[in-house]
N, C-alpha and C positions, 0 to 999 in steps of 0.2 A: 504494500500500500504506500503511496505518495511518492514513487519513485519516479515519476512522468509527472510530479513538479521540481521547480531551481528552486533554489535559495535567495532569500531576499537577499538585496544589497551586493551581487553578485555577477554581474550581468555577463553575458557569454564575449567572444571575445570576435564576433562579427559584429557586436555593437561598440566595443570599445574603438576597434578598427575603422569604424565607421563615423567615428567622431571626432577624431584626425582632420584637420583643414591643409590639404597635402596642398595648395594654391599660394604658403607661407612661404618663407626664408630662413627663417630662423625657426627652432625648436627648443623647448628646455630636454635635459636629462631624462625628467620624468617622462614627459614626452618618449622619446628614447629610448628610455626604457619597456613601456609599455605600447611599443607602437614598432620594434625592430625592425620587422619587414616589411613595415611598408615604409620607412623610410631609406632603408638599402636602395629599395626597389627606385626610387625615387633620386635616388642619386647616381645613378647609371644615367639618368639622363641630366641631372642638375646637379652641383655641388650645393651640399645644405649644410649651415651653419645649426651646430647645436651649443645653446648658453647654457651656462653654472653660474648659478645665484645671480642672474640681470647679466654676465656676462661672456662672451666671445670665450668658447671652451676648447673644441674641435668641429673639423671641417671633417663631413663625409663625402667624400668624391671617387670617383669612378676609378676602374687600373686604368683605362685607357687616358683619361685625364692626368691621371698621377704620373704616368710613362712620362709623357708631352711636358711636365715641366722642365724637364735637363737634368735632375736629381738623378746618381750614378751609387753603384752597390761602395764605393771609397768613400761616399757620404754617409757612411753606417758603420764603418770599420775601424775603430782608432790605429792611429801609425803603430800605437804601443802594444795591439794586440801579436800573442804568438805566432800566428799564423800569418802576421806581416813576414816577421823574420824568416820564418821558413820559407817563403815563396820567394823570397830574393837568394838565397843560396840553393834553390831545386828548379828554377829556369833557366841558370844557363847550363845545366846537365841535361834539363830535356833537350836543350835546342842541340848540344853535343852532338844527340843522338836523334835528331831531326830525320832523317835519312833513313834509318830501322823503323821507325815509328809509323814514318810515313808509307815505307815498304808493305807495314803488319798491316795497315789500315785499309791498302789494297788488295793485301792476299786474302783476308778475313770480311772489305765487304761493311767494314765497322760504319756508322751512324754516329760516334759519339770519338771526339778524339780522343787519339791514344794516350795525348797528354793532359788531358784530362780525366780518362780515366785512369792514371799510375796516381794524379794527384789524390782522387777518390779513394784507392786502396791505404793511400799515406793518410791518407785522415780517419781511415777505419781501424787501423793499428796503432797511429798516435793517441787516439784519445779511446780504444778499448770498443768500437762501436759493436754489439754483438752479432747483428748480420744487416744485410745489404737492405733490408725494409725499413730498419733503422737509421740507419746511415742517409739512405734516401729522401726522410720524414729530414733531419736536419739540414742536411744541404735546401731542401725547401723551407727551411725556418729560421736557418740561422744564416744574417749575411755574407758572415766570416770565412762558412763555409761555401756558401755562394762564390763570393771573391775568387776562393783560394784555387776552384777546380775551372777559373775562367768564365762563369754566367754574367754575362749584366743583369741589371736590374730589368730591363726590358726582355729578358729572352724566356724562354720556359724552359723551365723542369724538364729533363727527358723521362719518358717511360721508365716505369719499373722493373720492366719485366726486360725492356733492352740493356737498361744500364747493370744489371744482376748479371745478364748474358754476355755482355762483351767482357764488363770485369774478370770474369772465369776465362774468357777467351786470352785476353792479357795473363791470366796467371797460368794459361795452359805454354805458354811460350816462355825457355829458358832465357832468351833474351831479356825479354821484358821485366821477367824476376830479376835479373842483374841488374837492371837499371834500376827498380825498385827501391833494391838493397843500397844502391850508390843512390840511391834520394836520401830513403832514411839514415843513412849513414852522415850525410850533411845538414840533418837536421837535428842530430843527437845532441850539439850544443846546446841548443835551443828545449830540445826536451828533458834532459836533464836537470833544466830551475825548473826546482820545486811550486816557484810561483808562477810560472806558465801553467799549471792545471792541465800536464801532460801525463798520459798514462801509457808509454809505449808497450802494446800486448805483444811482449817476446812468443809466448808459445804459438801463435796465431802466426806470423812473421816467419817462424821455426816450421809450420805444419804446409806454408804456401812453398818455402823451400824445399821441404823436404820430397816435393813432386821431382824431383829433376834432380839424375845422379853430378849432375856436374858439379853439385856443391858440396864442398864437406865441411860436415854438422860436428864430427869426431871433437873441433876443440869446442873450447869451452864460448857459449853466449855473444860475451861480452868479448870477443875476438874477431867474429866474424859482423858485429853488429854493434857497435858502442854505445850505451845507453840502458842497452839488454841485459837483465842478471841471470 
């Protein structure tokens, strides 16, 4: 019984929505709050300013808007962060070997460059990332790692399911693992301060090597790999 009546004071949320004067410029929070989609929706075609307490809070505007102002992924990255440092001692090792890179990305057909993707693998063992679904949710969140594998701000995300596949393709070639190794290996300085929030995963680094007799694992870690215990 009384299940097929609401509750006072309650009202459903096609009347809330519909109480919204979407004809405005400005919104409050509350606003905002209780009206989310239709003000998203509403900003694909207009930028709308939302105020806090009487004033100018945030602007919600569109990607294609937000692309068009000139604002680049280095407007997001401090010079001081880690993975500045690392990217300026592991580009002139890719370009070294510009020539192999460029060779693999013919013979394999690849979408997604090769130096891009060796930089993807360095960021999945410097910072411990557990696998390729994770790695890929941060490279989509986090600028730093945007920057560091080469995206601008304007470009998209590759595939998931590409960028899992070519990475294996790079770890399936002896070559590539040596260049790999000769990135992380110049980035050891940098990951070894404690205060970088580096977490280089040796056994992961140890398990993509150990595909391919070329390398010998016999000494110890931190021999073949500096940084690695």
């Amino acid at each position: 019984m009384g299940r097929g009546k609401k509750r006072a004071g309650r009202p459903d949320d096609r009347a809330q929505g519909a109480s919204i004067d979407l004809c405005k410029r400005r919104f409050s929070t509350r606003e905002l709050n209780r009206h989310l989609g239709a003000l998203l929706l509403l900003a694909t075609k207009q930028p709308v300013l939302i105020d806090r307490y009487g004033q100018p809070y945030v602007w919600l505007v569109s990607h294609d808007t937000w692309v068009e102002t000139g604002v680049t992924v280095d407007d997001y990255v401090s010079g001081r962060h880690p993975l500045v440092a690392v990217a300026a001692t592991v580009d002139p090792i890719i370009d070294q070997h510009s020539t192999f890179l460029r060779n693999l990305k013919v013979r394999h057909r690849l979408q997604i460059p090769p130096g891009a993707l060796l930089r993807a693998l360095m960021l999945q063992a410097l910072y411990s990332v557990p696998t390729e679904g994770a790695l890929y949710d941060q490279i989509g969140s986090d600028m730093a790692f945007r920057r560091f594998v080469g995206l601008g701000i304007k470009e998209r995300l590759w595939d998931l399911s590409r960028l899992t596949r070519e990475m294996r393709v790079m770890l399936r070639s002896h070559h590539a693992v040596l260049v790999l190794q000769l990135l992380l290996r110049s980035a050891a300085p940098v990951a070894q301060r404690p205060e970088n929030g580096l977490n280089l995963n040796g056994a992961l680094v140890r398990a993509w090597m150990m595909r391919h007799r070329e390398f010998d694992l016999s000494m110890p870690a931190r021999e073949w790999l500096p940084g690695m215990v």
